[in-house]
mmCIF file of the N, C-alpha and C atoms, coordinates in Angstrom:
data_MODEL
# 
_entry.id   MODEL 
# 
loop_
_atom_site.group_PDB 
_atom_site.id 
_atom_site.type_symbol 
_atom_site.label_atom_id 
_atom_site.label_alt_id 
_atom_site.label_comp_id 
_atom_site.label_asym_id 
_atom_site.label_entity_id 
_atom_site.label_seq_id 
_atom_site.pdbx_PDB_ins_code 
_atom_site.Cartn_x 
_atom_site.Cartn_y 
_atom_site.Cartn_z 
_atom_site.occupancy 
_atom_site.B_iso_or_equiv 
_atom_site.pdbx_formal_charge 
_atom_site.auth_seq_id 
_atom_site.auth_comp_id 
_atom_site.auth_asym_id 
_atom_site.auth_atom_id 
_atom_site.pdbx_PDB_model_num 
ATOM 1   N N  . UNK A 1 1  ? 0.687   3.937   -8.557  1.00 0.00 ? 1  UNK A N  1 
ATOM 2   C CA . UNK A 1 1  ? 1.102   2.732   -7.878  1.00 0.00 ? 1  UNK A CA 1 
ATOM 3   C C  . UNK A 1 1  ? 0.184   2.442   -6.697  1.00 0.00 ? 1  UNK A C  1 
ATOM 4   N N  . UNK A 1 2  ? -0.219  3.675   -5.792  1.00 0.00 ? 2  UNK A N  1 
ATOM 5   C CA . UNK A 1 2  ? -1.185  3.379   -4.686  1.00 0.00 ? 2  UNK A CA 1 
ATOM 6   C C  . UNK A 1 2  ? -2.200  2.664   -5.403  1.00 0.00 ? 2  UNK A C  1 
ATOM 7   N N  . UNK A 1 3  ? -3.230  3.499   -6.259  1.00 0.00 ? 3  UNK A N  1 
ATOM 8   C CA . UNK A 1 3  ? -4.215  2.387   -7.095  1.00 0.00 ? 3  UNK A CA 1 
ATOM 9   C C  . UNK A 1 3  ? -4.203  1.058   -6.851  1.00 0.00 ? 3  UNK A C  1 
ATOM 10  N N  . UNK A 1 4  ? -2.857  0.458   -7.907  1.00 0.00 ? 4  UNK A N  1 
ATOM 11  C CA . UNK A 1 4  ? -2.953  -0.869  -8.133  1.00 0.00 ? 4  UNK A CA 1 
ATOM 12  C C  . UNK A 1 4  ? -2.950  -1.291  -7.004  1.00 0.00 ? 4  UNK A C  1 
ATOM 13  N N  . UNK A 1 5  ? -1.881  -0.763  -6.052  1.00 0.00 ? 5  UNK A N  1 
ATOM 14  C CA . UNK A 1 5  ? -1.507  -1.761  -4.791  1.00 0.00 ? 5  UNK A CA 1 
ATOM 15  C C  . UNK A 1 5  ? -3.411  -2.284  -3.840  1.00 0.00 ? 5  UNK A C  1 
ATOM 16  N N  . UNK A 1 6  ? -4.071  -0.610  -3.912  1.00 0.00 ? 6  UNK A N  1 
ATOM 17  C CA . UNK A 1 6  ? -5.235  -0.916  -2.980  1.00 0.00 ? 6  UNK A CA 1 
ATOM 18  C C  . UNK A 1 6  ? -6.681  -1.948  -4.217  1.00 0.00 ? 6  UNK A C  1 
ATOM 19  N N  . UNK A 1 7  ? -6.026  -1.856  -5.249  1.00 0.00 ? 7  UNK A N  1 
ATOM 20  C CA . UNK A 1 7  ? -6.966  -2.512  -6.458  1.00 0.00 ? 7  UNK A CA 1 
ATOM 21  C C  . UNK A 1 7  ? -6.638  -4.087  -6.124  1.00 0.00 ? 7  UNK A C  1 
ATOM 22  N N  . UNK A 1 8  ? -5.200  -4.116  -6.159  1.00 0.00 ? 8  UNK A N  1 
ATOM 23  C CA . UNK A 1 8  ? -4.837  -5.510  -5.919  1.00 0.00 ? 8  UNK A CA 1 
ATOM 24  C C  . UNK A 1 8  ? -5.036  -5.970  -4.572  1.00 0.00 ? 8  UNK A C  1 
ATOM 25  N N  . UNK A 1 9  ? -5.069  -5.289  -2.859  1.00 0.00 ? 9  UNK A N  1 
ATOM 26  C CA . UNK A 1 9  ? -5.848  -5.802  -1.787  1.00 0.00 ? 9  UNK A CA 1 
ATOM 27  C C  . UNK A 1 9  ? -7.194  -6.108  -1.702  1.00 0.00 ? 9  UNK A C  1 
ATOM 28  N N  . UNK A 1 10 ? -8.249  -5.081  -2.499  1.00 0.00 ? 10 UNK A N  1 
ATOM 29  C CA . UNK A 1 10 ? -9.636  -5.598  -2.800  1.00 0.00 ? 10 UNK A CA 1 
ATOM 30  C C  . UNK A 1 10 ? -10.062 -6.617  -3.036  1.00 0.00 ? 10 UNK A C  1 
ATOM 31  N N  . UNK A 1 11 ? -8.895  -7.653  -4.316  1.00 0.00 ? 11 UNK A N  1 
ATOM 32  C CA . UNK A 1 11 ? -9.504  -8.619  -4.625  1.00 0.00 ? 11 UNK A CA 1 
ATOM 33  C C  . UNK A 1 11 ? -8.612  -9.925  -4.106  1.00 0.00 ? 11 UNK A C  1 
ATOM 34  N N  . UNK A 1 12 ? -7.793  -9.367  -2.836  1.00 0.00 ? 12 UNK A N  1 
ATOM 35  C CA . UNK A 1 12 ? -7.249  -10.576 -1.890  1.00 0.00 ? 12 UNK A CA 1 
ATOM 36  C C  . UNK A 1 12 ? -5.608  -10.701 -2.920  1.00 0.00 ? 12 UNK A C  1 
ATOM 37  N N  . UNK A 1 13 ? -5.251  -9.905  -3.424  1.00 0.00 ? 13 UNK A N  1 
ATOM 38  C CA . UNK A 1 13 ? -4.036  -10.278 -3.652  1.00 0.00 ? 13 UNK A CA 1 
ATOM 39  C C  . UNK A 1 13 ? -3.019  -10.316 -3.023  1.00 0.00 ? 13 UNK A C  1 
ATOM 40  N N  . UNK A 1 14 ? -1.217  -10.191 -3.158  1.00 0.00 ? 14 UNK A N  1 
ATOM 41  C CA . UNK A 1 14 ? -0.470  -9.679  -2.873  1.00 0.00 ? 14 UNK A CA 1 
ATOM 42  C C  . UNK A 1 14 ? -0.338  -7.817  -3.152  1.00 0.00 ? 14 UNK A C  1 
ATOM 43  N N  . UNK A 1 15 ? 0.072   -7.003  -2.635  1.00 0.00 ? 15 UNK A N  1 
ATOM 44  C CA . UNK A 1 15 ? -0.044  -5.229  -2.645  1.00 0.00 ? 15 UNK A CA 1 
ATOM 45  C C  . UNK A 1 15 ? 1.027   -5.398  -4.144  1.00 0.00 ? 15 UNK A C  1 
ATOM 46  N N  . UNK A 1 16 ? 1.831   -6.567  -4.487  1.00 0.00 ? 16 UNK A N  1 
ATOM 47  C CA . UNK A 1 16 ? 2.814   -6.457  -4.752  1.00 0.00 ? 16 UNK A CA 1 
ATOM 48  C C  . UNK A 1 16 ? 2.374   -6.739  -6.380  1.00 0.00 ? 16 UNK A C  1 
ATOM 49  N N  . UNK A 1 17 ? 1.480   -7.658  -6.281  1.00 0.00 ? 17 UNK A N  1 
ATOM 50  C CA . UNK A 1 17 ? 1.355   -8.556  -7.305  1.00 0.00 ? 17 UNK A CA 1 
ATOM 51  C C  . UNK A 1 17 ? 1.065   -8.118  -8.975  1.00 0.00 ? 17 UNK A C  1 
ATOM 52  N N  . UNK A 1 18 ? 1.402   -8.612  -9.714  1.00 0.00 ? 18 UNK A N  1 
ATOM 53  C CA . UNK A 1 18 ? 1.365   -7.683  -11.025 1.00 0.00 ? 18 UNK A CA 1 
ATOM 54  C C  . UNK A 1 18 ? 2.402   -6.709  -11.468 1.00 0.00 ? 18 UNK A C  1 
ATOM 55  N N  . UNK A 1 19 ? 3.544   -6.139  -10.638 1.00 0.00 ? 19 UNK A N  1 
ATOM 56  C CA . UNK A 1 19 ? 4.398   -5.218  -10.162 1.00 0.00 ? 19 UNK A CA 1 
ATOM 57  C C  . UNK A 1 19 ? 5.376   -6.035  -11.395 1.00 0.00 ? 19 UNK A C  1 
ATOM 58  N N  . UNK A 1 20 ? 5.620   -5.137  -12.230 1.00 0.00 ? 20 UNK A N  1 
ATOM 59  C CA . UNK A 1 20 ? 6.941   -5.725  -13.070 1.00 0.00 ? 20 UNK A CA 1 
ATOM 60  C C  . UNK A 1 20 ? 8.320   -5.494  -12.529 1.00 0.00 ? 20 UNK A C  1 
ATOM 61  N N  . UNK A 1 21 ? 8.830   -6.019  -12.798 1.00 0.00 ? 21 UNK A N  1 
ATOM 62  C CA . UNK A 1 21 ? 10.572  -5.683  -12.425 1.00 0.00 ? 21 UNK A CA 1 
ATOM 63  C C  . UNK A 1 21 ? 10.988  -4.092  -12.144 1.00 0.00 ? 21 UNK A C  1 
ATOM 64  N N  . UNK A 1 22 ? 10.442  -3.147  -13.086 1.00 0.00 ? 22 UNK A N  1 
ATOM 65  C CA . UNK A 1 22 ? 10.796  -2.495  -14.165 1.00 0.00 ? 22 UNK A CA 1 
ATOM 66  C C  . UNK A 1 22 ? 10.399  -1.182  -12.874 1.00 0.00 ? 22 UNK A C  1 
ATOM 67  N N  . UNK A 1 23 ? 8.976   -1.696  -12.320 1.00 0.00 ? 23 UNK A N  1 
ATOM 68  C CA . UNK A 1 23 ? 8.313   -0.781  -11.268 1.00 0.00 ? 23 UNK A CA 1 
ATOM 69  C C  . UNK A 1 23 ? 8.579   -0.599  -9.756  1.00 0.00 ? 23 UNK A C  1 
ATOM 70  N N  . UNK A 1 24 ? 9.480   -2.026  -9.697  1.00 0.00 ? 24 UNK A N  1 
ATOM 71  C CA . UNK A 1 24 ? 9.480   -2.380  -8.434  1.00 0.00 ? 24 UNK A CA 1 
ATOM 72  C C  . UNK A 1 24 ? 10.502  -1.688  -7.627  1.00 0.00 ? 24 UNK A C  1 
ATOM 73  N N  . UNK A 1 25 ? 11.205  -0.959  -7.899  1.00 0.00 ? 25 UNK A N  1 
ATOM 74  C CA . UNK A 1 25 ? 11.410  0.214   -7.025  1.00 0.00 ? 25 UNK A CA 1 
ATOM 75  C C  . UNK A 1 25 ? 10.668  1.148   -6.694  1.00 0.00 ? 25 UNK A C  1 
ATOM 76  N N  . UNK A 1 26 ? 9.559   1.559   -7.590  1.00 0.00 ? 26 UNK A N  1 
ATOM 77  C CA . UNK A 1 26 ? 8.664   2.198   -6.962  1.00 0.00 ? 26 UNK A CA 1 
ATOM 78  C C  . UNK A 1 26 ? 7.906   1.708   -6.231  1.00 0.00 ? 26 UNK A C  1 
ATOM 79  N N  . UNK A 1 27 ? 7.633   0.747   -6.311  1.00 0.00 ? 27 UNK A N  1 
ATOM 80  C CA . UNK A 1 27 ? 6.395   0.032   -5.210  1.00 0.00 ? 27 UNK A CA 1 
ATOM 81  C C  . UNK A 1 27 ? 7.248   -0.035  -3.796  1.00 0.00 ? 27 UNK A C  1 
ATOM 82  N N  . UNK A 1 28 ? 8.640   0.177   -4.259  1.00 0.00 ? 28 UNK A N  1 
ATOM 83  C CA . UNK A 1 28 ? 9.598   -0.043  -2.685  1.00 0.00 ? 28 UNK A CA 1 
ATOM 84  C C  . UNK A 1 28 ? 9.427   1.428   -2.403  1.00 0.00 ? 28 UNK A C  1 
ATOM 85  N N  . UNK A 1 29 ? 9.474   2.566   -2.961  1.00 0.00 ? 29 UNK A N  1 
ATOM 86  C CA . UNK A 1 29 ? 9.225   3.466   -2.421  1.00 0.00 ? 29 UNK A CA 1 
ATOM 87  C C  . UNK A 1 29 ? 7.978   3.713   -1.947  1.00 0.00 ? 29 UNK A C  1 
ATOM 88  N N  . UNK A 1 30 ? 6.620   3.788   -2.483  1.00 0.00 ? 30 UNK A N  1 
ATOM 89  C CA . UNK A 1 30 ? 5.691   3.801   -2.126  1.00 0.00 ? 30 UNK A CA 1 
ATOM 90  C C  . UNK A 1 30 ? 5.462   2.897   -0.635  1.00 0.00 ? 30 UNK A C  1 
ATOM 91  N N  . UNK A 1 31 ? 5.868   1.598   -0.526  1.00 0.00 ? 31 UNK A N  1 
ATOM 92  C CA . UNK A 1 31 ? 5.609   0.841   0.696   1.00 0.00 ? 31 UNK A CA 1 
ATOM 93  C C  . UNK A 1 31 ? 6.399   1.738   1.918   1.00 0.00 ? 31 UNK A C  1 
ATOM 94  N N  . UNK A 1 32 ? 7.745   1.839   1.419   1.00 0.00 ? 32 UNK A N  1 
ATOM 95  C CA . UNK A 1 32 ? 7.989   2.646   2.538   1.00 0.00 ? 32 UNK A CA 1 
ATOM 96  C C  . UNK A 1 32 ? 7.490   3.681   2.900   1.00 0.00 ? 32 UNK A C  1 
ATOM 97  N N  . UNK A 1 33 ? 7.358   5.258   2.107   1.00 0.00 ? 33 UNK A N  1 
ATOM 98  C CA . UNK A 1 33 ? 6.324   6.042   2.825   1.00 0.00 ? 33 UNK A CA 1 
ATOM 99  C C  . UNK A 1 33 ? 4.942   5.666   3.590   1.00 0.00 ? 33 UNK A C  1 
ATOM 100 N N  . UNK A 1 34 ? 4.568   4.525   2.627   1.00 0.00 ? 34 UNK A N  1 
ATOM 101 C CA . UNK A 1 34 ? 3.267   4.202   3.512   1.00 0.00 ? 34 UNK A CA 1 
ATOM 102 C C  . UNK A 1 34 ? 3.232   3.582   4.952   1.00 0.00 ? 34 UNK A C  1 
ATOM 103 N N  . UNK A 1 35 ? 4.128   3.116   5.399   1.00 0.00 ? 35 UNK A N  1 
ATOM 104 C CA . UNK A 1 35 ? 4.873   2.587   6.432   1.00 0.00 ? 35 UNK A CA 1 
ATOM 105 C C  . UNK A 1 35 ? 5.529   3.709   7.293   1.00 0.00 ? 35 UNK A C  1 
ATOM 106 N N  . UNK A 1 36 ? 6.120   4.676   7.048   1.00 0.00 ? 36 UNK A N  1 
ATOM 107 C CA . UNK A 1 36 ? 6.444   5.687   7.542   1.00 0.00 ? 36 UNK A CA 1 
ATOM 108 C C  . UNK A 1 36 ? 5.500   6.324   8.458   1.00 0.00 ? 36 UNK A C  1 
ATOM 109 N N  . UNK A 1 37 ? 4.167   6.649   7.476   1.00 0.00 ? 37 UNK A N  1 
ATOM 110 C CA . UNK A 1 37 ? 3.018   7.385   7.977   1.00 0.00 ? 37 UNK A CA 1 
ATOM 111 C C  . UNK A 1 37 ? 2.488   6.732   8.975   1.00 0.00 ? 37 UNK A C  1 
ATOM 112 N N  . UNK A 1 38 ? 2.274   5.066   8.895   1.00 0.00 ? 38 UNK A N  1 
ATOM 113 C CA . UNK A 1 38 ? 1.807   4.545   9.920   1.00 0.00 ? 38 UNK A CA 1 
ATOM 114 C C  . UNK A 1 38 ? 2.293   4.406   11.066  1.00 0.00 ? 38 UNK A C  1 
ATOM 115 N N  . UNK A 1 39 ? 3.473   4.391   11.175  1.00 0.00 ? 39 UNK A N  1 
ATOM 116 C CA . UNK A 1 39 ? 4.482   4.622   11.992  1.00 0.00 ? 39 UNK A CA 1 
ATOM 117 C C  . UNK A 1 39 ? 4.530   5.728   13.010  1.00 0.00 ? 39 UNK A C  1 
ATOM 118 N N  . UNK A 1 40 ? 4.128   6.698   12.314  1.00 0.00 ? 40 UNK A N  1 
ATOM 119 C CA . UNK A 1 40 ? 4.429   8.235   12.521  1.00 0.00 ? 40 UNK A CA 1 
ATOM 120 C C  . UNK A 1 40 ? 2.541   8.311   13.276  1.00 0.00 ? 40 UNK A C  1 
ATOM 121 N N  . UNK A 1 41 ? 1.996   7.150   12.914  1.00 0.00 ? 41 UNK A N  1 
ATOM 122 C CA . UNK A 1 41 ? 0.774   7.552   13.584  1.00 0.00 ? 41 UNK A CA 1 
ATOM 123 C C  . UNK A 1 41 ? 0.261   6.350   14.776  1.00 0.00 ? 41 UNK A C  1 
ATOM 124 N N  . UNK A 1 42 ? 1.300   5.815   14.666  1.00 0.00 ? 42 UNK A N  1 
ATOM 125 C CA . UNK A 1 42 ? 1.113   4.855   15.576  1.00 0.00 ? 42 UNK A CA 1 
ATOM 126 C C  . UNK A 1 42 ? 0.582   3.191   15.495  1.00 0.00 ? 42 UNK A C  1 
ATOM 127 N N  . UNK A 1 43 ? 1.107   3.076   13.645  1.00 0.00 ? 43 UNK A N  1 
ATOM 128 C CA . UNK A 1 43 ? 0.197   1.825   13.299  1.00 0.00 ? 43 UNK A CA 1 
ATOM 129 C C  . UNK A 1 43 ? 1.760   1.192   13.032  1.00 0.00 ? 43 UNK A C  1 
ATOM 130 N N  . UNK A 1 44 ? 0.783   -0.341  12.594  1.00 0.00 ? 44 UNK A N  1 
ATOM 131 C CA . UNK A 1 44 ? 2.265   -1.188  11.984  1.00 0.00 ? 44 UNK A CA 1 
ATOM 132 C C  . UNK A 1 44 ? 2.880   -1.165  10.550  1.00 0.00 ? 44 UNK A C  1 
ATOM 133 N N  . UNK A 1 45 ? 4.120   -1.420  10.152  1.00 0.00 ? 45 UNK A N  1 
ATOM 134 C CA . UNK A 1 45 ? 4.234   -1.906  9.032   1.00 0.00 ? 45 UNK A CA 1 
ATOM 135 C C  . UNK A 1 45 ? 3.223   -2.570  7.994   1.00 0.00 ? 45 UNK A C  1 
ATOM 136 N N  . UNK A 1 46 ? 3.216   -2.645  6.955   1.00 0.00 ? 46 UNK A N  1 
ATOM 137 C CA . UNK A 1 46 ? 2.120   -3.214  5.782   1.00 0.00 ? 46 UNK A CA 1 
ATOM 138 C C  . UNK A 1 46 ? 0.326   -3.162  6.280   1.00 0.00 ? 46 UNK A C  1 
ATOM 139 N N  . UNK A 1 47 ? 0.087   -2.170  6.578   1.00 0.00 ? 47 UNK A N  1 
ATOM 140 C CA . UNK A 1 47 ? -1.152  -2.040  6.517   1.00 0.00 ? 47 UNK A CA 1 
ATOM 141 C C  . UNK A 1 47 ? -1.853  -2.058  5.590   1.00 0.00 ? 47 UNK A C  1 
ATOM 142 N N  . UNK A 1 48 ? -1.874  -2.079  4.456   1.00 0.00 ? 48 UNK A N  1 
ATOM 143 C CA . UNK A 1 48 ? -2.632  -1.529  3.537   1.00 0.00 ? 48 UNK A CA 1 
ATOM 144 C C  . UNK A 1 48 ? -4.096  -1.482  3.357   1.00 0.00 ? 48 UNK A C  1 
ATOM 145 N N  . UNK A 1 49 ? -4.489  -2.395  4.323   1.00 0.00 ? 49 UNK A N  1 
ATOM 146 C CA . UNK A 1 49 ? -6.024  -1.907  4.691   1.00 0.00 ? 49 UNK A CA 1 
ATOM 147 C C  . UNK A 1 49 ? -6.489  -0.686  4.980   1.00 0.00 ? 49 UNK A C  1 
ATOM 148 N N  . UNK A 1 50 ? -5.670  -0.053  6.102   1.00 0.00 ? 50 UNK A N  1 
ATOM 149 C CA . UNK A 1 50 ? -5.566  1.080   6.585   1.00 0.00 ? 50 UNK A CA 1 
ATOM 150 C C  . UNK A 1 50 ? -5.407  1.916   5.493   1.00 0.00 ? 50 UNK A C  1 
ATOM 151 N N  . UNK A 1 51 ? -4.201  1.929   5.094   1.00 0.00 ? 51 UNK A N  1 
ATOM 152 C CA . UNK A 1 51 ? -4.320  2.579   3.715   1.00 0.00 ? 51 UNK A CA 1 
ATOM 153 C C  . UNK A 1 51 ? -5.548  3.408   3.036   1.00 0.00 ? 51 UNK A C  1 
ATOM 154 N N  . UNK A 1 52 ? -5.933  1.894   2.353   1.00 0.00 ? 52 UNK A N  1 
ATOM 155 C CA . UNK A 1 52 ? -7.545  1.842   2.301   1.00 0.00 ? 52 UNK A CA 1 
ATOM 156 C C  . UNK A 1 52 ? -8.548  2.856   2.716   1.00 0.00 ? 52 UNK A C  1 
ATOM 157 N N  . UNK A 1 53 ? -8.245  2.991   3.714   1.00 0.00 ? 53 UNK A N  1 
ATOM 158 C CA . UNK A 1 53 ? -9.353  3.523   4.945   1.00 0.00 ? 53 UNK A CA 1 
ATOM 159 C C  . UNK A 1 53 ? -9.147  5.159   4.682   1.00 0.00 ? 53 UNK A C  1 
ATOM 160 N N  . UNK A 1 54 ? -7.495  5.150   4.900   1.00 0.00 ? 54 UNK A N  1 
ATOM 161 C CA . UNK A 1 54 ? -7.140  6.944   4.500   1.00 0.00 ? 54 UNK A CA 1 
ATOM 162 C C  . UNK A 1 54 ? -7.845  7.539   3.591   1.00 0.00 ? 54 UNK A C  1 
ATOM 163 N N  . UNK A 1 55 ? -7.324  6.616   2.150   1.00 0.00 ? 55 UNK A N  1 
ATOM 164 C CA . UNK A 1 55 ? -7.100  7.352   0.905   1.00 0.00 ? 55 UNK A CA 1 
ATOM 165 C C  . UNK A 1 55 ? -8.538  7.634   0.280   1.00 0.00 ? 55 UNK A C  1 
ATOM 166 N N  . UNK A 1 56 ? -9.401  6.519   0.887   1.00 0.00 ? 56 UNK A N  1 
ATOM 167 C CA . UNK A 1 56 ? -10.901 6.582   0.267   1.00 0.00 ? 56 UNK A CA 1 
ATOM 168 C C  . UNK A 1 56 ? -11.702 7.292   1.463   1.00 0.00 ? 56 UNK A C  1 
ATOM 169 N N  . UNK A 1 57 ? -11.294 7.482   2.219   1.00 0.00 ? 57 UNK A N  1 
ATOM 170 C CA . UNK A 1 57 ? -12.317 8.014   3.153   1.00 0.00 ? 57 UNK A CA 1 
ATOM 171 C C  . UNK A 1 57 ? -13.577 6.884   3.430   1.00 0.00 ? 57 UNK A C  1 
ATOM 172 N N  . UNK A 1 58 ? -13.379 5.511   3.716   1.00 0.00 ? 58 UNK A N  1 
ATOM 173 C CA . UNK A 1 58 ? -14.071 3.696   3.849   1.00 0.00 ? 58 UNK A CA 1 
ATOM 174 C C  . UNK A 1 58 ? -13.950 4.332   5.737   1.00 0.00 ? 58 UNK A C  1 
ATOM 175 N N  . UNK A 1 59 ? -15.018 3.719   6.214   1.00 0.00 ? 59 UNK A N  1 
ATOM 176 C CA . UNK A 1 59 ? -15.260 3.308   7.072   1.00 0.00 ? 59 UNK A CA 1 
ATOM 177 C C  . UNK A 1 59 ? -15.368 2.066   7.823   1.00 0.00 ? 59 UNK A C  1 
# 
Protein backbone atom coordinates (compact mmCIF):
# COMPACT_ATOMS: atom_id res chain seq x y z
CA UNK A 1 0.00 0.00 0.00
CA UNK A 2 3.00 2.45 0.89
CA UNK A 3 4.16 1.83 -2.88
CA UNK A 4 1.06 2.83 -4.51
CA UNK A 5 0.32 5.64 -2.14
CA UNK A 6 4.19 7.20 -2.83
CA UNK A 7 3.71 5.89 -6.79
CA UNK A 8 0.50 7.76 -6.82
CA UNK A 9 2.23 11.27 -5.12
CA UNK A 10 5.03 11.10 -7.87
CA UNK A 11 2.73 11.58 -10.51
CA UNK A 12 0.60 14.44 -8.60
CA UNK A 13 -2.21 12.30 -7.57
CA UNK A 14 -4.45 11.83 -4.66
CA UNK A 15 -2.20 9.15 -1.87
CA UNK A 16 -5.69 7.77 -2.09
CA UNK A 17 -6.42 7.42 -5.61
CA UNK A 18 -6.93 4.06 -7.34
CA UNK A 19 -7.68 2.59 -3.69
CA UNK A 20 -10.72 0.22 -4.19
CA UNK A 21 -13.36 -0.02 -1.62
CA UNK A 22 -12.20 -3.36 -0.80
CA UNK A 23 -8.52 -1.76 0.37
CA UNK A 24 -9.58 1.16 1.89
CA UNK A 25 -9.24 0.24 5.28
CA UNK A 26 -5.96 -0.42 4.76
CA UNK A 27 -4.94 2.69 3.28
CA UNK A 28 -6.81 4.04 6.65
CA UNK A 29 -4.47 2.12 8.48
CA UNK A 30 -1.44 2.81 6.73
CA UNK A 31 -2.29 6.81 6.76
CA UNK A 32 -2.64 6.63 10.25
CA UNK A 33 0.66 5.05 11.26
CA UNK A 34 2.19 7.30 8.86
CA UNK A 35 0.80 10.21 10.68
CA UNK A 36 1.62 8.82 13.95
CA UNK A 37 5.37 8.75 13.09
CA UNK A 38 5.23 12.22 11.99
CA UNK A 39 3.74 13.23 14.86
CA UNK A 40 5.97 11.39 17.09
CA UNK A 41 8.72 13.32 15.18
CA UNK A 42 7.46 16.45 15.11
CA UNK A 43 5.86 16.79 11.57
CA UNK A 44 2.19 17.28 10.39
CA UNK A 45 -0.55 15.11 9.42
CA UNK A 46 -0.50 13.87 5.52
CA UNK A 47 2.91 14.32 4.65
CA UNK A 48 3.56 12.02 2.27
CA UNK A 49 6.30 13.78 0.73
CA UNK A 50 8.14 13.27 3.75
CA UNK A 51 7.25 9.92 3.59
CA UNK A 52 8.97 9.93 0.43
CA UNK A 53 12.04 11.23 1.84
CA UNK A 54 12.12 8.33 4.74
CA UNK A 55 11.36 5.35 2.84
CA UNK A 56 13.72 6.07 -0.21
CA UNK A 57 16.41 7.64 1.43
CA UNK A 58 15.52 11.20 -1.53
CA UNK A 59 17.09 14.11 -0.53
Amino acid sequence: MLQRIIENKDIGRAANYGVHQAKHDLFRQVEEVVNLIHAEMGHGAGRWDLAKVYLRGES
